[in-house]
ZAFI-161117 format. One record per residue (C-alpha): residue number from 1; residue in one letter; x negated, y negated, z negated. Coordinates in nm, 4 decimals, decimal comma. Layout:
<pt><n>NUM</n><res>A</res><east>X</east><north>Y</north><up>Z</up></pt>
...
//
This chain:
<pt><n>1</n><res>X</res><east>4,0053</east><north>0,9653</north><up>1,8543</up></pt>
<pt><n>2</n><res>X</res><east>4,1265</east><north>0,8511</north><up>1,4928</up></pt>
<pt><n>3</n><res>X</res><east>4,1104</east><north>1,2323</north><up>1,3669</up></pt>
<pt><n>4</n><res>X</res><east>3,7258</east><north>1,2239</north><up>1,4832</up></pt>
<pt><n>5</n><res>X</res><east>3,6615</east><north>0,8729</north><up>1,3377</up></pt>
<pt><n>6</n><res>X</res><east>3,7762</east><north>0,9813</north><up>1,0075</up></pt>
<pt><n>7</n><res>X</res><east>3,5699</east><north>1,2995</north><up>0,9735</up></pt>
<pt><n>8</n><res>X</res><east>3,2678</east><north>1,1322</north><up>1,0792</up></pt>
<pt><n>9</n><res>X</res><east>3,2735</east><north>0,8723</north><up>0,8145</up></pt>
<pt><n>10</n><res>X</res><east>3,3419</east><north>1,1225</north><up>0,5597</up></pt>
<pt><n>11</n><res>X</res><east>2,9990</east><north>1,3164</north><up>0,7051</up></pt>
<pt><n>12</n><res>X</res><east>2,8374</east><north>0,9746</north><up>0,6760</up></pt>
<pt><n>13</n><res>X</res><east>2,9266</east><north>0,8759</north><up>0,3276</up></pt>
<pt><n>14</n><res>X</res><east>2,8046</east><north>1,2271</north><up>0,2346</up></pt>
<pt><n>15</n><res>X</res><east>2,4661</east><north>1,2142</north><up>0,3974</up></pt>
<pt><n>16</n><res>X</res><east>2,4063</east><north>0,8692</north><up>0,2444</up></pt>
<pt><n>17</n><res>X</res><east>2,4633</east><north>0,9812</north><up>-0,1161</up></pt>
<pt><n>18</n><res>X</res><east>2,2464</east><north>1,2494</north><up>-0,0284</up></pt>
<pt><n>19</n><res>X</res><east>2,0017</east><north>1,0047</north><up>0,1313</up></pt>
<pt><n>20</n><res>X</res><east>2,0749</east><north>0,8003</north><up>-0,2057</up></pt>
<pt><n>21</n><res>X</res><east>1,9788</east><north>1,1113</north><up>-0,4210</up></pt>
<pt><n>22</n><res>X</res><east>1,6834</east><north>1,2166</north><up>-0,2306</up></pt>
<pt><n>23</n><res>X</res><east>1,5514</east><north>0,8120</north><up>-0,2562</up></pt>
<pt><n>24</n><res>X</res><east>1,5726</east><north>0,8857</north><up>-0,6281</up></pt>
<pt><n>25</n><res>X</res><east>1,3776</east><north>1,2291</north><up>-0,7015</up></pt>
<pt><n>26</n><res>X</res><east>1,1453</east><north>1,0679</north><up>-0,4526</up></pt>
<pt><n>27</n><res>X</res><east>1,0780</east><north>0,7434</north><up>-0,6330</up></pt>
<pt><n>28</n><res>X</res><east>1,0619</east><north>1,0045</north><up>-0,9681</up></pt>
<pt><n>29</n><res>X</res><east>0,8170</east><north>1,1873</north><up>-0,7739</up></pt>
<pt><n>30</n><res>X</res><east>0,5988</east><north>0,8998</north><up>-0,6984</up></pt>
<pt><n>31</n><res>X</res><east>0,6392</east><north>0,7534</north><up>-1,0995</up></pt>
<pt><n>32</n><res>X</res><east>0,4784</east><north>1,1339</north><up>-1,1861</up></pt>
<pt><n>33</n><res>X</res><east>0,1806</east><north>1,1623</north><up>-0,9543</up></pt>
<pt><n>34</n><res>X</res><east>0,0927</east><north>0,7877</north><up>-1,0201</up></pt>
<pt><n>35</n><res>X</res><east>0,1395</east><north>0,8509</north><up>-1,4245</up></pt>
<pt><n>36</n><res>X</res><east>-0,0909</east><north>1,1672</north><up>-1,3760</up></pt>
<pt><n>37</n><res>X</res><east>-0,3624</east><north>0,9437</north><up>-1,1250</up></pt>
<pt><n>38</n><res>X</res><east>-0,3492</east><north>0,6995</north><up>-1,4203</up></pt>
<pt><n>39</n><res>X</res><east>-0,4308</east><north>0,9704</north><up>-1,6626</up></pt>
<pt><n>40</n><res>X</res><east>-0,6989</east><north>1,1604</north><up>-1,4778</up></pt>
<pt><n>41</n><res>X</res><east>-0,8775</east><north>0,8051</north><up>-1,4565</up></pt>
<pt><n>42</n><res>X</res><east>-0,8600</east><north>0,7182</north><up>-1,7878</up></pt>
<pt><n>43</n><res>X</res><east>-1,0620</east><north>1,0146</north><up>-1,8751</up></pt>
<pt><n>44</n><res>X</res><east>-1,2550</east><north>1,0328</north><up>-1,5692</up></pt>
<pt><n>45</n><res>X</res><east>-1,3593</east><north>0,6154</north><up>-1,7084</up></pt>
<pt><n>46</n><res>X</res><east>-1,3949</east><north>0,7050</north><up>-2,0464</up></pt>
<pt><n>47</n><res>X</res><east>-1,6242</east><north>0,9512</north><up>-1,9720</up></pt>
<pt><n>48</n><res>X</res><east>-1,8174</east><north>0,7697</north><up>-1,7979</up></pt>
<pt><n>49</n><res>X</res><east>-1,8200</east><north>0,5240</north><up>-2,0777</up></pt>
<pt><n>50</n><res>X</res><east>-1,9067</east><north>0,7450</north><up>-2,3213</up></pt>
<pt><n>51</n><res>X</res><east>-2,2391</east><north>0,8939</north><up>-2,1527</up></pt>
<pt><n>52</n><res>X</res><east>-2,3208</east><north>0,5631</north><up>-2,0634</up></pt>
<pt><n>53</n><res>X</res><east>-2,3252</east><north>0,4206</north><up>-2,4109</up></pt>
<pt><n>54</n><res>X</res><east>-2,5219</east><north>0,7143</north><up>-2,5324</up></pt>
<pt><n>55</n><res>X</res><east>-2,7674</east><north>0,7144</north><up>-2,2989</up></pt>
<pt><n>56</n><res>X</res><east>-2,7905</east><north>0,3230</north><up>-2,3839</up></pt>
<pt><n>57</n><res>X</res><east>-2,8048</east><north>0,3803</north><up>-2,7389</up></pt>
<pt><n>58</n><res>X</res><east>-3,0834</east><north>0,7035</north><up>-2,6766</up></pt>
<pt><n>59</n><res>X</res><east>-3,2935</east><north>0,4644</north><up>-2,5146</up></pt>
<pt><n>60</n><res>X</res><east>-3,2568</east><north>0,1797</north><up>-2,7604</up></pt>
<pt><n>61</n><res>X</res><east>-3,3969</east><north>0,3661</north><up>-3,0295</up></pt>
<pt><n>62</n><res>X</res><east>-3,6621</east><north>0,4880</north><up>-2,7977</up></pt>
<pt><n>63</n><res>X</res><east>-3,7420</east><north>0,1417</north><up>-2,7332</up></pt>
<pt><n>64</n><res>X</res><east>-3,7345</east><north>0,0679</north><up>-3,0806</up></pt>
<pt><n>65</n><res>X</res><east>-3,9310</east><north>0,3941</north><up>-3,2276</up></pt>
<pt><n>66</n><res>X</res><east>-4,2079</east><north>0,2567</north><up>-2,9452</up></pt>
<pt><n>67</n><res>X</res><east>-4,1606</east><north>-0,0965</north><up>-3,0649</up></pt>
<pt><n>68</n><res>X</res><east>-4,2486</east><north>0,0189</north><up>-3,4061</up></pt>
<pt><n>69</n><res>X</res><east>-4,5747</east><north>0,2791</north><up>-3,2999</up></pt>
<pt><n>70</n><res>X</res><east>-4,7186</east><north>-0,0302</north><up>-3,1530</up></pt>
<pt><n>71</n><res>X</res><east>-4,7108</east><north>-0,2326</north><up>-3,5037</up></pt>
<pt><n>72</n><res>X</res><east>-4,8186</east><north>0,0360</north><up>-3,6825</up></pt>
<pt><n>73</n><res>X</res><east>-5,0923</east><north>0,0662</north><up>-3,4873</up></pt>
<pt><n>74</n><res>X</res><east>-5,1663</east><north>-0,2923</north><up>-3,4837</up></pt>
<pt><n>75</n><res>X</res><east>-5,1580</east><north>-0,3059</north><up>-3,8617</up></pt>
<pt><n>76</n><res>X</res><east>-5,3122</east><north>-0,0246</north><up>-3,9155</up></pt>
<pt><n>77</n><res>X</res><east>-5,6585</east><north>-0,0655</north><up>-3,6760</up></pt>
//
């Protein structure tokens, strides 16, 4: 019964570094695919942020060009 004891503990002791080792590439894992989610928003936002303000600025100086037609031809009737 001792003999068996004894070579079951060693078994366990080696599964639970292994089980320790696994824990760690997995948490590594998870620090990679959330570092790469972080990236792929980042540009997916800035993007987004960058057609927006264009398109705000486009239609700014659309505003602005009509803003002006208008005075011209008020000044100029």
């Amino acid at each position: 019964m001792l003999l068996f004891w004894s070579a079951s503990s060693g078994l366990y002791a080696q599964t639970a570094g292994q089980d320790m080792k696994r824990a760690g590439q997995e948490t590594k894992q998870a620090a990679k695919d959330t570092g790469k989610a972080v990236s792929k928003t980042t540009k997916h936002t800035a993007h987004k942020v960058k057609r927006g303000t264009r398109k705000a600025v486009n239609q700014s100086a659309k505003a602005t060009e009509k803003a002006g037609d208008k005075v011209d031809r008020k000044t100029n009737h």
